[in-house]
C-alpha positions in Angstrom: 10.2 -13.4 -2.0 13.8 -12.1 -3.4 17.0 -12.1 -2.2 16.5 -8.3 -1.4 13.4 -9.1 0.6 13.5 -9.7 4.8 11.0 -10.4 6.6 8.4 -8.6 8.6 9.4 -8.4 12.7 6.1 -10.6 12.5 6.9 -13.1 9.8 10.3 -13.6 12.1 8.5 -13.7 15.1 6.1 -16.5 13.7 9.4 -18.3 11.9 10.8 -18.6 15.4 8.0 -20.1 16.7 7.6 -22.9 14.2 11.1 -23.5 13.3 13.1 -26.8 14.9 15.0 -25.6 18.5 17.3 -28.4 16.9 20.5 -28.2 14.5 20.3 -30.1 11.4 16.6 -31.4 11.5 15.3 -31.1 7.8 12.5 -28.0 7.8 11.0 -25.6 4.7 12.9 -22.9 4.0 11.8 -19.8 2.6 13.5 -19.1 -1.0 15.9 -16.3 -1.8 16.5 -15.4 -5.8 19.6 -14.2 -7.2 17.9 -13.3 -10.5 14.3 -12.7 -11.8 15.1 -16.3 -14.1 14.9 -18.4 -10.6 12.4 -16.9 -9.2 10.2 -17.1 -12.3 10.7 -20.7 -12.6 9.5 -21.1 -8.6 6.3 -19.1 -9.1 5.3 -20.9 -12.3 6.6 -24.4 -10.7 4.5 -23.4 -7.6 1.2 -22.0 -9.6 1.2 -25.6 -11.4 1.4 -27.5 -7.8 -1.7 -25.7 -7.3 -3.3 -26.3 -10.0 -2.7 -29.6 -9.4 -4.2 -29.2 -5.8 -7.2 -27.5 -6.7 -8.1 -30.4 -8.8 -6.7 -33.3 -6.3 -9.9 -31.2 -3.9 -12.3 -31.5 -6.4 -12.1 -27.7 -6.8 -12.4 -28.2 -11.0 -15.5 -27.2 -12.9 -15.4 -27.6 -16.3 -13.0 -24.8 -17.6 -13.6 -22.7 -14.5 -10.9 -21.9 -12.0 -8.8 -19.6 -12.5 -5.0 -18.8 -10.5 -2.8 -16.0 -11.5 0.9 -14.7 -10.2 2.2 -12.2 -11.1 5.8 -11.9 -13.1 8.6 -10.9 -10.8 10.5 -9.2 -13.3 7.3 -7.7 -15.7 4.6 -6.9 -12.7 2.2 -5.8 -14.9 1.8 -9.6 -16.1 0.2 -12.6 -14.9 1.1 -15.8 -15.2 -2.0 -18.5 -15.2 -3.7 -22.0 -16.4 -4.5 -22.4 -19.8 -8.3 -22.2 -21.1 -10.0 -25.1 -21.1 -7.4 -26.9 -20.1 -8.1 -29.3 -17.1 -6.6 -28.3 -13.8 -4.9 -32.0 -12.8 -3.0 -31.4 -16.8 -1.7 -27.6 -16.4 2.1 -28.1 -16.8 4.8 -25.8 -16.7 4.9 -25.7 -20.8 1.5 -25.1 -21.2 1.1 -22.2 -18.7 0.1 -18.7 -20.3 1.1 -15.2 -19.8 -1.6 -12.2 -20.0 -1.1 -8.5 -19.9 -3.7 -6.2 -18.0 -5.8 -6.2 -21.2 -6.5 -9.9 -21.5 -3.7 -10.1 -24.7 -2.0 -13.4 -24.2 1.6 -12.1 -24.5 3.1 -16.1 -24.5 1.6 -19.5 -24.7 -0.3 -21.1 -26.9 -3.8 -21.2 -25.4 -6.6 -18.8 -24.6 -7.2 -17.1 -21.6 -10.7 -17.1 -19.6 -11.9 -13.8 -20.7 -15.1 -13.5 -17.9 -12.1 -15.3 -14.9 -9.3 -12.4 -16.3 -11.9 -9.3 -15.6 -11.8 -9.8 -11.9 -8.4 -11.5 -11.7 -6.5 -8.2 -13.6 -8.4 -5.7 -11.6 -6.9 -7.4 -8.2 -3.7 -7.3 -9.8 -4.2 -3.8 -11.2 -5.7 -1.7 -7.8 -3.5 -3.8 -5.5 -0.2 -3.8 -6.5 0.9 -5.8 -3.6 -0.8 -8.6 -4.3 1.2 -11.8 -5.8 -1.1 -14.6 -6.7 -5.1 -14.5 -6.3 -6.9 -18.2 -6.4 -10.6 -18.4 -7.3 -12.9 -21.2 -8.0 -16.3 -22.5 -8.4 -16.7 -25.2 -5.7 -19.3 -27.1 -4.0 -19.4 -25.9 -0.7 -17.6 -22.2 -1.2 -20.3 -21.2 -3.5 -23.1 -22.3 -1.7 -22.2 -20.7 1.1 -21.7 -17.4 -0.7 -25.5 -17.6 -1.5 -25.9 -16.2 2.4 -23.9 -13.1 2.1 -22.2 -13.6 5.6 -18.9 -13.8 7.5 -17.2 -17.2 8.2 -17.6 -16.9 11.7 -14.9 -17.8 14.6 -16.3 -21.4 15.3 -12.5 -23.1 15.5 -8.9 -21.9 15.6 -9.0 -22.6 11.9 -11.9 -20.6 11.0 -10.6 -17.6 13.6 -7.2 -17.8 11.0 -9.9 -15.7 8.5 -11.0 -13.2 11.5 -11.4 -9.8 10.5 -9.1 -10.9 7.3 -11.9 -11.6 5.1 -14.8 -9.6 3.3 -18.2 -10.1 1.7 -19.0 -8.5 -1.9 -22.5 -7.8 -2.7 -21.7 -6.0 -5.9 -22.7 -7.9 -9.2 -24.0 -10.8 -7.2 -24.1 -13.6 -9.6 -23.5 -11.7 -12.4 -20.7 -12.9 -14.9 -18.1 -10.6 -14.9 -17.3 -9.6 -18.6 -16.9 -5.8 -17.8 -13.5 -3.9 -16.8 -15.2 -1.7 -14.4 -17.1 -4.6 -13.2 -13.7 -6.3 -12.0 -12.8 -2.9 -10.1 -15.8 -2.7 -8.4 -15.0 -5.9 -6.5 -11.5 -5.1 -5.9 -12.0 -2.1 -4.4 -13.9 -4.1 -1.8 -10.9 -5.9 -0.7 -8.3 -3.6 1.0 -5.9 -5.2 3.3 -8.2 -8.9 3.5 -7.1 -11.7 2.2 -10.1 -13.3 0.9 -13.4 -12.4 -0.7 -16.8 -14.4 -0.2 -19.0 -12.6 -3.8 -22.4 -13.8 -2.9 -23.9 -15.9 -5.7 -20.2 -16.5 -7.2 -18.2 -17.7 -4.5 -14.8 -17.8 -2.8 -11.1 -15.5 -3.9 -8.4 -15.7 -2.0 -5.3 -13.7 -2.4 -1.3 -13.4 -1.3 0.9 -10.3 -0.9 3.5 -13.5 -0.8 3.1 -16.4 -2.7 1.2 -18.3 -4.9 1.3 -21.2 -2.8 -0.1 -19.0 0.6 -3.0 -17.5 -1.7 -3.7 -21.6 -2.8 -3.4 -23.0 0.5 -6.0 -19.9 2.3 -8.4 -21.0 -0.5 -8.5 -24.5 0.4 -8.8 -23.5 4.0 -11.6 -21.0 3.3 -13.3 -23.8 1.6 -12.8 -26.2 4.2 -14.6 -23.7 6.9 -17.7 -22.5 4.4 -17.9 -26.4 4.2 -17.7 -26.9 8.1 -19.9 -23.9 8.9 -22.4 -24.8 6.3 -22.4 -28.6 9.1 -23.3 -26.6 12.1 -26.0 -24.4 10.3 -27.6 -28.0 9.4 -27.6 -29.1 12.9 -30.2 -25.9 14.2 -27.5 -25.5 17.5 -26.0 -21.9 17.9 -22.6 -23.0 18.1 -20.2 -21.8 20.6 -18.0 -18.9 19.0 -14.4 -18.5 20.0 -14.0 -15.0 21.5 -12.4 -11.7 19.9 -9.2 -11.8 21.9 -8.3 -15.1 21.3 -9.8 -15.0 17.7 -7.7 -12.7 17.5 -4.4 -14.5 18.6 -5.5 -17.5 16.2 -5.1 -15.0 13.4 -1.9 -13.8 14.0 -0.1 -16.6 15.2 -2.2 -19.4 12.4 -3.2 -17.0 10.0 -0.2 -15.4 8.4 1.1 -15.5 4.7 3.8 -17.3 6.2 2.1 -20.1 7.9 0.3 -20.2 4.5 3.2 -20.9 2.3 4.5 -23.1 4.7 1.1 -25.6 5.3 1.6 -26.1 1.3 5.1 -27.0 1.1 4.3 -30.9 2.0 1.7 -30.8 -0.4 4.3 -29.3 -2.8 6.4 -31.9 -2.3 3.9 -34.9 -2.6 2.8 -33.4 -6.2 5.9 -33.6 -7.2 7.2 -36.1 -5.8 3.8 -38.3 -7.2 3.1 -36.3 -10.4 6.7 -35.1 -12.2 4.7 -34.6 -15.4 3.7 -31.1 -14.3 7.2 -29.7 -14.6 7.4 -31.0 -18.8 
């Protein structure tokens, strides 16, 4: 997301698809940056909208929670909420910058030491990876407790097809331990999500904060509607590979991502100006 940056063949072939065929009709556009300044200010004005999401879902938990992006000028550091610090009151001036070894480097508030672990060693062993979104929430972490795929039950579930992985290792355990951290990231490769049994739900971008914080609250929504039909005792209906398949791309892209949470971007701010202060 810099000026430098084009876009994939398939992020243009999926911007053609959902862009207005009309002139002059008002639609999201994706930012360009002339300097490392402007596009610091979006991530850190986009991280806080997210914040401010997660706790408009319900996704807060005492001081759990924890969203990082990384610094588009300084990539080795992460940008992310303040300890203790409710998520619906993170605000650009109280937001906190950490280096790969947990030092708080600006701000004036702790960092989640146990969060940080897994958080940096995402960051760390996949440089590609812009913002990563975790949280403990009601139906994410229950669901985890199965150790199992989100299966293809709707278009919106088939948007996680293949693109999502389970992580057995340190089930449940807090993660206080550097090598502990690495030993889930290395289970993520090219997926865009993680379901850690007994922990719950990660979700990651190779774009944008706000694609990594709108995935989560999709992933959420399907452990929550998957966790329904389990309830009922019918074998649901799966869609099939092929068009699970064409779901994903066409529904499941970091584009499409970034753009379901521009409206909600918009709302936020429009409704709650304080988190810019």
């Amino acid at each position: 997301m810099t000026a430098t940056t084009t876009p994939s063949l398939k992020t243009s072939e999926q911007m053609s698809l959902y862009q207005p065929k009309q002139q002059g009709l008002r639609f999201p556009k994706t930012p360009t940056f002339a300097t490392h300044q402007e596009e610091r200010r979006y991530r850190k004005e986009h991280l806080v909208a997210a914040c401010r999401e997660f706790a408009r879902q319900g996704f807060d938990y005492g001081f759990a929670g924890h969203l990082t992006v990384r610094d588009p000028e300084h990539p080795h550091l992460y940008w992310t909420n303040p300890m203790a610090v409710h998520l619906a009151k993170v605000r650009i001036s109280n937001l906190i910058v950490v280096d790969r070894e947990g030092r708080v480097v600006e701000g004036e508030y702790a960092v989640n030491q146990a969060g940080f672990v897994l958080h940096a060693a995402i960051h760390e062993r996949h440089p590609d990876i812009v913002a990563v979104c975790h949280a403990h929430t009601i139906f994410g972490t229950a669901f985890s407790t199965l150790g199992t795929k989100i299966e293809p039950i709707t278009q919106d579930a088939a948007a996680f097809y293949e693109d999502h992985v389970v992580v057995l290792e340190d089930a449940g355990k807090v993660a206080v331990e550097a090598n502990a951290g690495h030993k889930v990231a290395s289970e993520l490769k090219g997926s865009r999500a993680i379901i850690h049994q007994n922990h719950g739900l990660f979700t990651v971008s190779r774009h944008s904060i706000d694609a990594a914080a709108f995935w989560f609250t999709a992933l959420e929504r399907c452990c929550q509607q998957q966790l329904l039909i389990y309830n009922t005792g019918i074998k649901p209906k799966l869609v099939d590979s092929a068009h699970a398949h064409y779901s994903r791309e066409h529904v499941g892209s970091e584009y499409i991502g970034w753009l379901h949470f521009q409206p909600v971007y918009e709302y936020l701010a429009q409704s709650q100006p304080d988190m810019f202060d």
